[in-house]
C-alpha positions in Angstrom: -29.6 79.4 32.8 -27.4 82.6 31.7 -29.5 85.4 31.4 -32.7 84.4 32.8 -31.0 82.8 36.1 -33.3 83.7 38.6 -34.0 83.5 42.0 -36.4 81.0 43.4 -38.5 80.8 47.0 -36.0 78.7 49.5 -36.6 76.1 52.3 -34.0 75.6 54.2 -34.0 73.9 58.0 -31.5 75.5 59.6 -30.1 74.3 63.3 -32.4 74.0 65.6 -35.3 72.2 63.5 -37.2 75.7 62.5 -37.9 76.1 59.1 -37.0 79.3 57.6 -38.2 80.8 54.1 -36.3 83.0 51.6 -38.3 85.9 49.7 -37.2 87.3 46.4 -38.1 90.9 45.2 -37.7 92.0 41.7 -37.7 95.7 41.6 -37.4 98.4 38.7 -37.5 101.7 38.0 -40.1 104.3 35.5 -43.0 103.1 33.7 -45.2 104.6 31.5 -46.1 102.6 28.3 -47.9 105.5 26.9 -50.0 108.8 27.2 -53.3 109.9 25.1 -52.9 113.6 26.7 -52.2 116.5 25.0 -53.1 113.7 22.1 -52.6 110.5 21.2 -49.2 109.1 22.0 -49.8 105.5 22.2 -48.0 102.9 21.1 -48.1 100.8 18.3 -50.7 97.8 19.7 -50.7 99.3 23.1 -47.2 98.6 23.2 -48.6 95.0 24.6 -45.3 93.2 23.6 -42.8 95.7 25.0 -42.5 93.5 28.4 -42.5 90.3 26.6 -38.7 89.9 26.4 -38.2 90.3 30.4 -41.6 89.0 31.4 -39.7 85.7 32.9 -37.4 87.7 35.1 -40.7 89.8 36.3 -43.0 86.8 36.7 -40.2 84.5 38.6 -40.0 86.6 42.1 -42.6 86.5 45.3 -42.9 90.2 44.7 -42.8 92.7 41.6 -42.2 95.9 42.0 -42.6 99.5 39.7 -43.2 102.9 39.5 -46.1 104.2 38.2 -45.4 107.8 36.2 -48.6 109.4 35.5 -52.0 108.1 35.7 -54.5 105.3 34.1 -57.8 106.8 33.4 -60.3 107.8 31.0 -61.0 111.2 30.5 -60.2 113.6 33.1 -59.3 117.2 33.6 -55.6 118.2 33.9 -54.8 119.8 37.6 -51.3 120.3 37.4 -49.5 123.9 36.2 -46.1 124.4 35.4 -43.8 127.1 36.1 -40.9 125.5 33.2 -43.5 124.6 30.3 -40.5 123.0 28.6 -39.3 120.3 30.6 -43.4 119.6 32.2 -45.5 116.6 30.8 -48.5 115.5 32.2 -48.9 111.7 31.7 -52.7 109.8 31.2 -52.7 106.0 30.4 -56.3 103.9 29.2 -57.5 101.5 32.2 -56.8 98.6 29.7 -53.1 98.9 30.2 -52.9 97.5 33.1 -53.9 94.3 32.0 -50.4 94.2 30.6 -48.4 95.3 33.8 -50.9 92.8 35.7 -49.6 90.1 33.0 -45.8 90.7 32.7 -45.7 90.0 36.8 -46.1 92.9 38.3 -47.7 92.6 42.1 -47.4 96.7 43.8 -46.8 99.9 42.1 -45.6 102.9 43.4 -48.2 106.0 43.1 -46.3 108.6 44.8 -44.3 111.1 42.4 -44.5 113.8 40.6 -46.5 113.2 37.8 -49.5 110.5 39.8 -51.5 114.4 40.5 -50.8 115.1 37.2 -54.8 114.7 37.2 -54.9 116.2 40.3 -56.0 114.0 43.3 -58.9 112.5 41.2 -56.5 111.2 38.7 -54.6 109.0 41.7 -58.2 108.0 42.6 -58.8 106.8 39.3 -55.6 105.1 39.2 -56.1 103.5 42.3 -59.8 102.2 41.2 -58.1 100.6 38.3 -55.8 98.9 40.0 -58.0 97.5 42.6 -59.5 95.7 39.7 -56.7 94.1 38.2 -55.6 93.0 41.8 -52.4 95.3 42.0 -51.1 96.5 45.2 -50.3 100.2 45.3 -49.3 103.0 47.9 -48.9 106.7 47.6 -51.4 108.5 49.0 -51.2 109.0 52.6 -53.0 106.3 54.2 -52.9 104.0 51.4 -50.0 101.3 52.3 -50.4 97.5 50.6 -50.5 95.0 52.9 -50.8 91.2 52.3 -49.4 87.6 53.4 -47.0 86.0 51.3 -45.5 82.8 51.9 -46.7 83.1 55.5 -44.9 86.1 56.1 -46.8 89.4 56.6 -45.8 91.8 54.4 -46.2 95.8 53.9 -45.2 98.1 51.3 -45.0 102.2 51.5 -44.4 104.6 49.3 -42.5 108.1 49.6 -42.7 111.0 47.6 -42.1 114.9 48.1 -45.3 115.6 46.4 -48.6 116.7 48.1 -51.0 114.4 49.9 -48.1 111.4 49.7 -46.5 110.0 52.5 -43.3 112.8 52.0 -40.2 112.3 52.0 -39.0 115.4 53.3 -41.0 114.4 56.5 -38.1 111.9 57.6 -39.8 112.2 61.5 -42.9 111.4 60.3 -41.9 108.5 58.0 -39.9 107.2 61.1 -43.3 107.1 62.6 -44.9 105.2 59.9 -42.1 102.7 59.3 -41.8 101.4 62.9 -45.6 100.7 63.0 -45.2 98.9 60.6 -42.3 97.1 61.4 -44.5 96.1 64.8 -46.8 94.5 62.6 -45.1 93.3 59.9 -42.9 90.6 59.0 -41.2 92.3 56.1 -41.3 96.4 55.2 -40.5 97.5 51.9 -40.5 101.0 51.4 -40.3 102.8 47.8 -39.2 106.9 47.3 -39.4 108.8 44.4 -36.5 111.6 45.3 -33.1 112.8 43.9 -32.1 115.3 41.6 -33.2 114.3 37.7 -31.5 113.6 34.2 -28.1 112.5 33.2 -26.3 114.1 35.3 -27.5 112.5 38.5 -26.1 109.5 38.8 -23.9 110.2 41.7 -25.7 110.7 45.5 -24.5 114.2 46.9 -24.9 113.3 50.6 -27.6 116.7 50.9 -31.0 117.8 49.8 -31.5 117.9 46.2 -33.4 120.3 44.2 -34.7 119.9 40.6 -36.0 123.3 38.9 -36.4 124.9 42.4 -38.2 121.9 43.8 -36.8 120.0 47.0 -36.5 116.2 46.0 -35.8 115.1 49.6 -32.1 114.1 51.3 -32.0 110.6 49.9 -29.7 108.8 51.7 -30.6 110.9 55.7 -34.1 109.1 54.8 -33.2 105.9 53.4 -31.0 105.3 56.5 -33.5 106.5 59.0 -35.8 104.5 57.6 -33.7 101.3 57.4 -33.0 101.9 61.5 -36.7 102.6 61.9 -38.0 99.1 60.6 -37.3 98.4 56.7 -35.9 95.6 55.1 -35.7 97.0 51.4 -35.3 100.3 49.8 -36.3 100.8 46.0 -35.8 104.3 44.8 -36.3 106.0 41.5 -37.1 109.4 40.4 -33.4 110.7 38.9 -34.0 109.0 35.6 -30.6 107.2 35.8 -29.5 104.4 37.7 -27.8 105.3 41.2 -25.7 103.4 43.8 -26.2 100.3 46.1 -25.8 100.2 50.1 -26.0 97.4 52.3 -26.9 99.3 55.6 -27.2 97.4 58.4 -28.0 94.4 56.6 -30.3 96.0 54.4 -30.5 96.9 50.7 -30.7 100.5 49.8 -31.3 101.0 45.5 -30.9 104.6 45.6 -32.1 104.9 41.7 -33.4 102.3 39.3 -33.9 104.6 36.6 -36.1 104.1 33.9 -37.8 101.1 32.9 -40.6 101.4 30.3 -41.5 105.0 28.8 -42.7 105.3 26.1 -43.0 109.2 25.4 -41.9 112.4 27.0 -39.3 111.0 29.1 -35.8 111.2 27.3 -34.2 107.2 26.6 -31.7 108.7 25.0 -27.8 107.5 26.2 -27.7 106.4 30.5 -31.6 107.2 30.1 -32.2 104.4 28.4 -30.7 102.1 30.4 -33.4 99.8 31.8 -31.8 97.8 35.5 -33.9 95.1 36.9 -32.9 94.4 40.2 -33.4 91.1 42.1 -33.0 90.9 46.0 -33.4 87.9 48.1 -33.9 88.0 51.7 -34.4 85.9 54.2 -37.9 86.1 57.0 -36.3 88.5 58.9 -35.8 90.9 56.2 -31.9 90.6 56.1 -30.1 91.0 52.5 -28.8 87.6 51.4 -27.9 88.2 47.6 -29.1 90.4 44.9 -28.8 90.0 41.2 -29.1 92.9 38.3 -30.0 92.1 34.3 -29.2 95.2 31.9 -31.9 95.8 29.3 -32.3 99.3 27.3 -35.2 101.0 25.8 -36.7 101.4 22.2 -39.4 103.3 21.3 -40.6 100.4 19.2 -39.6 97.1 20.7 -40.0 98.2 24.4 -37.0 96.5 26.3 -34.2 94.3 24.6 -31.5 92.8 26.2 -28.0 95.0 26.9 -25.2 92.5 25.4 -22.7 95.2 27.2 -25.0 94.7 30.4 -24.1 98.9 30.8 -26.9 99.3 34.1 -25.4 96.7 36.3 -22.2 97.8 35.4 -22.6 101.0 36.2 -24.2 100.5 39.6 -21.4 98.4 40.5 -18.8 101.4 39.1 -21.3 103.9 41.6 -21.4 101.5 44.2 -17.9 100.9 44.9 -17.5 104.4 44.4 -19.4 105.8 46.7 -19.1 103.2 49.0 -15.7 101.2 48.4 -15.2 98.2 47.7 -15.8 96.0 50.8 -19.7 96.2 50.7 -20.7 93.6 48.1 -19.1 91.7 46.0 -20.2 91.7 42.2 -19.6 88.6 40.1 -19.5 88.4 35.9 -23.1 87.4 36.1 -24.3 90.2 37.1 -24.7 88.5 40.7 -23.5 90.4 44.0 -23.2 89.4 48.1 -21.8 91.1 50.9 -18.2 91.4 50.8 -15.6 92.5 48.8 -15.8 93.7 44.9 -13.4 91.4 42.5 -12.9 93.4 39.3 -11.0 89.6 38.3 -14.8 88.3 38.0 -16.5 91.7 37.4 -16.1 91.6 33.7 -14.8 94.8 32.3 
């Protein structure tokens, strides 16, 4: 199937007669299809088509995943200041676009970063409200964590952020905490975190707190392994605006960065910025990673998302993977395809 090769819900009867399922999570990174704040920056037609080209690969997996930058309401009365003017947007998308995230496949968004306040607590609230209608799962706000059965597995999904009122990142006790209650409850625990230092720069994980502008973004990897031992079975970061590394820890995929995905305005696309990862992880019931795939689109400010023929995002996470964590974690294949085990640069496709 090429491009659009997909991963598809399992059955398998292992030994011992018990049937056992396989779950597949598509994940990606920054969206924002477009803001009417200071004015109008919307897209041409809403910018309803730019999904259309990867809507297969969103609609094919149990679970969807994204990050929601800013916030969908009408109206509303800006709450956030900045101290750097120049490099501060506030983001405000109409209700009606969710219809198109709800329609290109998406099932849970992420609502904890920096710009979900940018309408201050009411604008999350609104955001929240809105999504509620069109059925999408979110979690940011402290105490609001999706929960739901799929394929007779009880899932959860949590969000991370160090911004106020969010489950925080820097609060890696107190996310411990959270995790393992869930993990008591819960067949599978996927946890999101917006964290990491930003722009193009950032692509590789410095092993200590990050900073952006004077602002703590959090000690990525200290929380994404704490978490991991505390109960989760999937880790989907974003927030550098570039792609990051991979880590199978303990069984379990870490995505340290998926960059952007969708943005329409204030958010650069320009180079590494532009390129657009969609990550697909399969596990099995008990949350362990079986195999993962990544397709490589890029941004336009017109079309939306278009295919990468140089497939530049998964390349790159497989160059920052095996850099960071040589070369006997997972193996990536020419497809874009990876499993545990050793990296072949014979079938990686220079």
């Amino acid at each position: 199937m090429g491009r659009l090769l997909i991963f598809v819900l399992s059955l398998v009867l292992p030994t011992g007669g018990t049937l056992s399922q396989t779950l597949t999570i598509t994940g990606v990174g920054d969206i924002m299809l477009g803001t009417d704040y200071p004015d109008d920056r919307l897209p041409v037609n809403d910018g309803a088509h730019f999904l259309e080209l990867v809507n297969p690969i969103l609609r094919a997996a149990d679970i969807t995943f994204g990050n929601l930058e800013g916030v969908i309401m009408a109206g509303g009365i800006p709450q956030k200041t900045c101290s750097t003017p120049d490099v501060c947007f506030l983001f405000r998308s109409p209700p009606r676009y969710t219809a198109y995230l709800r329609d290109a496949g998406f099932d849970v968004l992420s609502l904890a970063n920096n710009h979900t306040r940018d309408f201050g607590e009411e604008g999350r609230t609104a955001s929240m409200a809105v999504l509620d209608q069109y059925n999408l799962r979110h979690s940011g706000r402290r105490g609001d964590i999706a929960m739901w059965k799929q394929n007779d597995l009880t899932i959860a999904f949590i969000a991370f952020s160090p911004t106020r009122k969010s489950y925080l990142l820097n609060d890696i006790p107190t996310a411990e905490q959270e995790i393992l209650r869930l993990s008591s409850t819960h067949d599978i625990v996927v946890v999101s975190f917006h964290g990491g230092a930003e722009g193009p720069t950032a692509t590789n994980l410095p092993f200590e707190e990050e900073f952006y502008f004077g602002e703590t973004r959090g000690e990525v990897v200290r929380f994404s392994h704490a978490a991991v031992d505390a109960g989760a079975d999937l880790i989907l970061g974003h927030g550098p605006h570039v792609p990051r590394a991979l880590e199978l820890y303990n069984g379990r995929l870490i995505a340290y960065s998926l960059g952007n995905f969708i943005t329409h305005v204030g958010v650069s696309i320009s180079g590494i910025t532009g390129w657009a990862p969609i990550l697909t992880v399969r596990i099995d019931q008990e949350g362990a990673f079986l195999s993962g795939r990544i397709d490589s689109a890029l941004q336009s400010r017109v079309d939306g998302l278009v295919w990468d023929p140089d497939r530049q995002a998964y390349k790159l996470i497989r160059d920052l993977t095996e850099k960071t964590f040589g070369t006997t974690m997972l193996r990536f294949e020419a497809n874009g395809t990876f499993i545990a085990g050793e990296i072949d640069h014979l079938t990686a496709d220079d």
